[in-house]
N, C-alpha and C positions, 0 to 999 in steps of 0.2 A: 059684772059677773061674766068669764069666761063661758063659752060655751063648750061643753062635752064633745067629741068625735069617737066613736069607738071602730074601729073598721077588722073587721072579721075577714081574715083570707087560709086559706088551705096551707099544707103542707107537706109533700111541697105544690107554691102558687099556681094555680090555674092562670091561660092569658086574660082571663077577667079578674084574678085577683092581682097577678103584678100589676094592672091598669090602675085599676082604684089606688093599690098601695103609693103610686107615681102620684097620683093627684090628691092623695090624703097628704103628700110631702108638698106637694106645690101650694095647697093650701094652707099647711099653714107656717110658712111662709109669707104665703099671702095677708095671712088675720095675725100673724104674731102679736102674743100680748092679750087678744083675744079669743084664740079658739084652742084649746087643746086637743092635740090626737093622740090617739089610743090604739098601739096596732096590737091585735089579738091575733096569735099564727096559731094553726095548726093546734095537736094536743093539752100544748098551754094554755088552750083557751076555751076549753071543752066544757069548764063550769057556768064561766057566761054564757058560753052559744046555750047553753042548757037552760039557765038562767032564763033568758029572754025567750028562747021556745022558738030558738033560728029554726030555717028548716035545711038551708043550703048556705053557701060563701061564691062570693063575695056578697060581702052583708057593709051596711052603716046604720048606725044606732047614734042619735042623735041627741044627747040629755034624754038619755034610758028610752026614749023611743023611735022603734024600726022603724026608719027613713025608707031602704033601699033593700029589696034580698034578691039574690039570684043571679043580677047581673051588674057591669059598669059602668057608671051611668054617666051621662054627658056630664063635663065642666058646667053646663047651665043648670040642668038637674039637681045635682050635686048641689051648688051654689041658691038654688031656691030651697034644697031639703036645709041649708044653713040657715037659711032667711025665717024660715017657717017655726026653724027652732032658735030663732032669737038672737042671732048675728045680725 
């Protein structure tokens, strides 16, 4: 089973959200095959962020559950909020 990524950023990107959006690419690249990501921008994404009850961006939503909100979180961080959700 693949795992979920959904990564919530503004529009237009705050430098915390082009950060994460960089490393939502590096990653998966990284798990190809295994992780899907999901990038949700700006307006377009305004029923998820609702949805899930974000409260700011840059956000990660991990198989439906908030990993990360508010800021961009280390490549380690990141890579344990995957671990935790099952990567």
């Amino acid at each position: 089973m693949k795992v979920k990524m959904e990564v919530f950023s503004g529009d237009p990107p705050c430098p915390g959200c082009v950060a994460i959006l960089a490393l939502a690419d590096e990653f998966a690249k990284k798990y190809k095959g295994k992780l899907e990501v999901i990038k949700l921008i700006g307006q377009d994404a305004i029923a998820k962020f609702e949805e899930y009850k974000l409260g700011c961006v840059p956000a990660v939503v991990i198989n439906e559950k908030i990993r990360i909100e508010g800021i961009c979180p280390s490549r380690t961080t990141l890579e344990n909020a995957l671990r935790e959700g099952g990567l």
